[in-house]
C-alpha positions, 0 to 999 in steps of 0.5 A: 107480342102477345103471350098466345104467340110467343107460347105458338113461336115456344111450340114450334122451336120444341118441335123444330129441334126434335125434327132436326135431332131425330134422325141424327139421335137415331142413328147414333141409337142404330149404331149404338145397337150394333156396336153392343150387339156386336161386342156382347156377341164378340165378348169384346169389352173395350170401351172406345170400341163403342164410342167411336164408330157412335161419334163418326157416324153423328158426325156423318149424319150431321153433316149430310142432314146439315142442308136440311137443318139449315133451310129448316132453321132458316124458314122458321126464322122468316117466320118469326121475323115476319111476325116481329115486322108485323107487330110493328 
C-alpha cells in the first residue's frame, strides 16, 4: 500500500471520528451550558447536579445517533476493504 493512501485512509478516519463525535460533544456542551446557567442562576453549587443530566443526555444522544454512526463506520469499512482487495 502506498503511503499517499494509507495518509488518504489517516485523513478520512480523522474526519469520520470528528463527524460521528460532533453532534454527541455538542450536545453534552448545550447541556453543560444549561446546567451552569441554571445553577449560577439558582446559587446552587452541587456537583453531581451538572454531571448527571451531562451523562444521560450523551447517553441519549448516543444511542438515537447510533444507526447513523453505524452505516457511517460501515461504509467507510467497505471502503477500505475495497482498496485492500484491489491491491491484491
Amino acid at each position: 500500500m502506498e503511503e499517499a493512501v494509507v495518509i488518504d485512509f489517516t485523513r478520512e478516519a480523522i474526519w469520520l471520528i470528528i463527524r460521528l463525535a460532533g453532534p454527541v460533544v455538542l450536545i453534552g456542551l448545550l447541556v453543560g451550558v444549561a446546567i451552569a446557567l441554571i445553577q449560577a442562576l439558582t446559587q446552587i453549587q452541587e456537583m453531581t447536579l451538572s454531571f448527571v443530566p451531562k451523562m444521560l443526555a450523551i447517553f441519549l444522544s448516543v444511542f438515537l445517533f447510533f444507526p447513523a454512526m453505524a452505516s457511517a463506520l460501515q461504509a467507510f469499512m467497505e471502503v477500505i476493504a475495497d482498496q485492500i482487495i484491489a491491491i491484491e
